[in-house]
C-alpha positions in Angstrom: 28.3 46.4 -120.2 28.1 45.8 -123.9 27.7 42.2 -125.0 30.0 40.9 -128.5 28.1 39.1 -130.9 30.7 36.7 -132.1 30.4 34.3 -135.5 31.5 31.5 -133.1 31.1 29.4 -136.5 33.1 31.8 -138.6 35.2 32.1 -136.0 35.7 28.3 -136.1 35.8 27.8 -139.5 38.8 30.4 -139.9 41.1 29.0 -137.1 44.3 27.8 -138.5 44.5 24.5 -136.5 42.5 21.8 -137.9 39.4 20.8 -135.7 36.8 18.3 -136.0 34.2 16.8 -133.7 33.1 13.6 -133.9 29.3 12.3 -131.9 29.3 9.6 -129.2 29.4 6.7 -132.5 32.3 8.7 -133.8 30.9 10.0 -137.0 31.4 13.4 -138.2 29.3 16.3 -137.0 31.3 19.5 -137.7 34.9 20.0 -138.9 36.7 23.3 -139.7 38.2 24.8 -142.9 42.2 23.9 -142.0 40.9 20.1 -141.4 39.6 19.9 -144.9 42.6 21.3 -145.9 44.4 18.9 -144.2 43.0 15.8 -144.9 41.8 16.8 -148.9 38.1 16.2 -148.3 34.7 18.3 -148.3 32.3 18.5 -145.8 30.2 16.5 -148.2 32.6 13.6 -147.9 32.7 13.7 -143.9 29.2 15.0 -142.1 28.0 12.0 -141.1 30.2 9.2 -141.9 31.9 6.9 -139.2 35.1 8.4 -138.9 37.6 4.9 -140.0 34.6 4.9 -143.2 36.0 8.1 -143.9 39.8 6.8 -143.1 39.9 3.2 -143.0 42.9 2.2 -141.3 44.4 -1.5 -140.6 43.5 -3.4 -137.1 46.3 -2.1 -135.0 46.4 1.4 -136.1 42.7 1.8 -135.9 42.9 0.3 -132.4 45.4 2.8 -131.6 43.2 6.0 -133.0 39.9 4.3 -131.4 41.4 4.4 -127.9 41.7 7.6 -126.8 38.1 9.1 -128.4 36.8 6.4 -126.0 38.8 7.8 -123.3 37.4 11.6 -124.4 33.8 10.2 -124.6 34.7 8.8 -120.9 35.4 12.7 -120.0 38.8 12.3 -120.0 41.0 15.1 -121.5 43.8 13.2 -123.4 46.6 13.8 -126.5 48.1 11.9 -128.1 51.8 12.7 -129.8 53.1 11.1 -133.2 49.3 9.1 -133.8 50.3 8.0 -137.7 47.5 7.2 -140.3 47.1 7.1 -143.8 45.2 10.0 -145.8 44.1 9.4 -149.3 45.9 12.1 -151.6 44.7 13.3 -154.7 46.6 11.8 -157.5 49.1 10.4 -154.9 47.3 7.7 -153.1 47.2 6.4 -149.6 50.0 8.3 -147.7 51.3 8.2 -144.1 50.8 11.1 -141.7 51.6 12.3 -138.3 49.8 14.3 -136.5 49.7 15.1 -132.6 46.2 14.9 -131.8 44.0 16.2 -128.8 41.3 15.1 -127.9 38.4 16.7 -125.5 34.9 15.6 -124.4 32.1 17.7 -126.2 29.2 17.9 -123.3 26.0 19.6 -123.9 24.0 22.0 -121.7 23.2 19.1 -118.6 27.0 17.9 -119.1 26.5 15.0 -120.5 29.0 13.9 -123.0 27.5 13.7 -126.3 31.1 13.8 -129.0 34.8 14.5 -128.8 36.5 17.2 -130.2 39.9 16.6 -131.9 42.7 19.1 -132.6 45.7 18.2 -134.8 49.1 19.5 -135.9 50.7 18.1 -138.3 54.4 16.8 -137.8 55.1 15.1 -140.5 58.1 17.1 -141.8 59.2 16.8 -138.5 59.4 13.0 -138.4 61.1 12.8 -141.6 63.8 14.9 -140.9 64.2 13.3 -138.0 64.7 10.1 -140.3 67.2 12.2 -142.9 69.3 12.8 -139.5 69.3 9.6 -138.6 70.1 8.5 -142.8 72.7 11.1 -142.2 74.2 10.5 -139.1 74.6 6.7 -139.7 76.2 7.6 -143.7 78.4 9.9 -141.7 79.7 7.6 -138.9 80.1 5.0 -142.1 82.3 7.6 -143.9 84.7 8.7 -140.9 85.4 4.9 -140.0 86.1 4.8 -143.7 88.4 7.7 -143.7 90.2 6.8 -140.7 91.1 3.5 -141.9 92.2 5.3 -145.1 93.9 7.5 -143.3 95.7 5.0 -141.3 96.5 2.9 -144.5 98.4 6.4 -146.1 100.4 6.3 -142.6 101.8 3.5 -142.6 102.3 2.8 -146.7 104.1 6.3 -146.8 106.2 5.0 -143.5 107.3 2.2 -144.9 108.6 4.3 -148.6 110.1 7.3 -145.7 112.9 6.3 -143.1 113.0 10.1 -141.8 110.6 11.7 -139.9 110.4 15.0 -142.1 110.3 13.0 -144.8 107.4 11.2 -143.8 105.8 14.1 -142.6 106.0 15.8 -145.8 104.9 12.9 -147.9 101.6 12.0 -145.4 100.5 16.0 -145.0 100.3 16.3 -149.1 98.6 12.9 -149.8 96.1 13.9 -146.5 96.0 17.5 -148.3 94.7 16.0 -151.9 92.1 13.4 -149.6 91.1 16.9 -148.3 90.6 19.1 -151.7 88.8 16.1 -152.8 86.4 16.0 -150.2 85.9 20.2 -149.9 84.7 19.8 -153.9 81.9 17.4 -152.6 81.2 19.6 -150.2 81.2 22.7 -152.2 79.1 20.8 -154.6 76.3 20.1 -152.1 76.1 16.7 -153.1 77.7 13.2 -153.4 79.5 13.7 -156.6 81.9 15.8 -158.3 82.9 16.8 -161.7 86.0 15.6 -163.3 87.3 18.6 -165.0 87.2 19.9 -161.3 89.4 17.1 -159.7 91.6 17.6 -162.2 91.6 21.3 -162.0 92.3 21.0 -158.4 95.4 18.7 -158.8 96.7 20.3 -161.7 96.1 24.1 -160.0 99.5 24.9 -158.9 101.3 23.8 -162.0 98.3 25.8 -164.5 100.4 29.2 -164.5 103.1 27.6 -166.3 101.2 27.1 -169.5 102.5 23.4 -169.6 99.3 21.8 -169.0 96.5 21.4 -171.3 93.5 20.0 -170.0 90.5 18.7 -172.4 87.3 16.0 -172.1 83.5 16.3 -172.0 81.8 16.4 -169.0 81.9 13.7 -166.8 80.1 12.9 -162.7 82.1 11.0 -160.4 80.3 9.2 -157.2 82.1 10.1 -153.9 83.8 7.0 -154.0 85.5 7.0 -157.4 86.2 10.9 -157.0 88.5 9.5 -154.2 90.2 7.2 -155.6 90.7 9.8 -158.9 91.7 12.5 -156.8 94.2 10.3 -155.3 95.9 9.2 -157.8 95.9 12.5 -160.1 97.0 13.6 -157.2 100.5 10.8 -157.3 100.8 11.4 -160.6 101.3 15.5 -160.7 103.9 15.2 -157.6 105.4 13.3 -160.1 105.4 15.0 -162.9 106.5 17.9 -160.9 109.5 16.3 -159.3 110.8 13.8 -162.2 108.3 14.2 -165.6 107.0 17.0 -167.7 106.5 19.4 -165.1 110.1 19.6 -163.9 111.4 20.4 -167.1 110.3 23.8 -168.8 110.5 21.9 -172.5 107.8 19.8 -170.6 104.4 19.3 -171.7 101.3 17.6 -170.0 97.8 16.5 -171.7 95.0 15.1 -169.9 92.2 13.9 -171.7 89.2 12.0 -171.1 86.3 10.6 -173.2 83.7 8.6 -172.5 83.0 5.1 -174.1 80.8 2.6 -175.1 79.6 1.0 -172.4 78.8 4.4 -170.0 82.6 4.0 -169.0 84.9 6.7 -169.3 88.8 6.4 -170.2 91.7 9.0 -169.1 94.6 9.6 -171.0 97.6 11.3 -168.7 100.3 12.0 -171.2 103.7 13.9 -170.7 106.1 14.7 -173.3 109.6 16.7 -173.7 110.8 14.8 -170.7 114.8 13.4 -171.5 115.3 10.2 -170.9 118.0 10.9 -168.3 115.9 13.2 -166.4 112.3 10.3 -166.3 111.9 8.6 -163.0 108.4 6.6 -163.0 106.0 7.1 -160.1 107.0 4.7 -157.5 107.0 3.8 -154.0 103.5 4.1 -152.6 102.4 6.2 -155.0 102.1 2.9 -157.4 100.2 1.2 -155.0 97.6 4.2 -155.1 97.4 4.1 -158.7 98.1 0.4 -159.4 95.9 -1.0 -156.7 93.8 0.8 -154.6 92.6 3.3 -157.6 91.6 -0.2 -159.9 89.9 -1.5 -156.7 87.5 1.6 -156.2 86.2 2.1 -159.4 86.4 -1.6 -160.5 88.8 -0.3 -163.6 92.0 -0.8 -164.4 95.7 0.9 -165.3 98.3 1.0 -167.5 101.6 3.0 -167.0 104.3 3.1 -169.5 107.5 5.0 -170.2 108.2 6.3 -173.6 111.3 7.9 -175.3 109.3 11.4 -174.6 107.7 10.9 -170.9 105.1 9.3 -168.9 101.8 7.8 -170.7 98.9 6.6 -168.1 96.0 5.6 -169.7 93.1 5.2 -166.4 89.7 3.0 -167.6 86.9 3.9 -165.2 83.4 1.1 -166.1 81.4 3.2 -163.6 81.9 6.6 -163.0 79.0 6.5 -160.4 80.2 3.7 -158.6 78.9 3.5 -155.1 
């Protein structure tokens, strides 16, 4: 039978795992291709050097690294999952790693044990997204318990304005329906903040066929929190419109406009006209409180509402539009 000669070195050198082998005073003897790679060194830097010279780590972490080469220099087989230590990173610094290591004795040819070979995969990435579920999973939990509440607040505000059932019903389904558009434009965003122009889009959407809206104002982000609020009370004040103001009457007319101002702010100007005096009915009920109370107290703004001769004029200050 035909022997192979086999490169064991090359062979070594071209594995994808990182390997290193450290002697029986734990400096470095021989290390692979993928555990230069790894660690951003050269063999120049390692062959050797005692291995915590190499990576110097702090009492308790070196203690926990130290312990099972002893055990693999002992002869016992061992791994070790999650082992975290710092690796110097060019033109990063010091940064944390994890790695599940393995660790086996190296004997020579009378089976004495004379180093320890390591094997290590990085898991890193795995930790931290671990962490980002956890970031994520407590920021969710936050934001339900908030909804609910929220939720439960509508119920019984829009009870307390609704003696009959349908009429509650109909009121609480449309103000949960604009908590809901608001939220599927985060979402749809793929991040925790939302344009303007979109909110008001949204609210304004079923009304924009009727060329009585005109809709102007430089681009402006809204945090999660503020694009609530917003969207809530747009929200208040086109049911209004639509029932009493400019959108129930075809002379009607509706501007929206925003602008930003000095102090990173931004100021909204809901304004209807052509709306007869005996027709106007101002947003009331719980609708004010939306826009009155709970809108100043999210963004830290405030509101004004007055009627005039020709409709409804809001003007909505907003300090922080990225309010948290």
């Amino acid at each position: 039978m035909r022997r192979l000669a086999i490169d064991f070195e090359a062979l070594f050198q071209s594995m994808p795992t990182p390997f290193m082998v450290l002697d029986r005073d734990l400096r470095f003897i021989a290390m692979n291709n993928a555990y230069l790679a790894m660690t951003a060194r050269t063999r120049d830097d390692l062959i050797g050097v005692f291995v915590f010279d190499a990576f110097p780590e702090s009492g308790e972490r070196q203690e926990a690294t130290r312990r099972p080469f002893q055990l693999a220099l002992a002869g016992q087989e061992n791994t070790v999952k999650r082992n975290v230590f710092a690796i110097e990173r060019p033109g990063i610094g010091r940064q944390d790693v994890y790695w599940d290591v393995h660790h086996t004795p190296v004997q020579d040819i009378d089976g004495a044990v004379v180093g320890v070979l390591q094997y290590a995969l990085d898991v890193s990435a795995e930790i931290e997204a671990e962490r980002m579920r956890d970031v994520i999973s407590q920021e969710y939990d936050h934001r339900v318990r908030n909804m609910m509440a929220k939720i439960s607040a509508i119920a019984r505000q829009t009870a307390r304005y609704n003696a009959e059932t349908s009429e509650f019903l109909s009121e609480f389904e449309r103000r949960i329906g604009a908590m809901a558009r608001t939220h599927e434009l985060l979402i749809n965003g793929g991040r925790e903040q939302l344009e303007l122009r979109a909110l008001v889009d949204s609210e304004l959407e079923a009304y924009a066929d009727k060329g009585q809206t005109l809709v102007t104002g430089e681009n402006v982000i809204l945090s999660s929190r503020v694009g609530q609020a917003v969207g809530m009370a747009l929200h208040e004040l086109a049911i209004n419109a639509a029932k009493y103001g400019a959108l129930s009457q075809t002379q009607g007319r509706l501007k929206v406009h925003w602008e930003p101002d000095s102090d990173h702010g931004v100021t909204l100007y809901w304004h209807e006209t052509g709306v007869p005096v005996s027709a106007s009915k101002s947003v009331s009920g719980f609708g004010t409180t939306i826009i009155d109370r709970v809108l100043p107290l999210e963004t830290g703004g405030n509101v004004t509402r007055s009627f005039t001769s020709a409709g409804l004029v809001c003007t909505i200050n907003i300090p922080d539009p990225l309010k948290g």
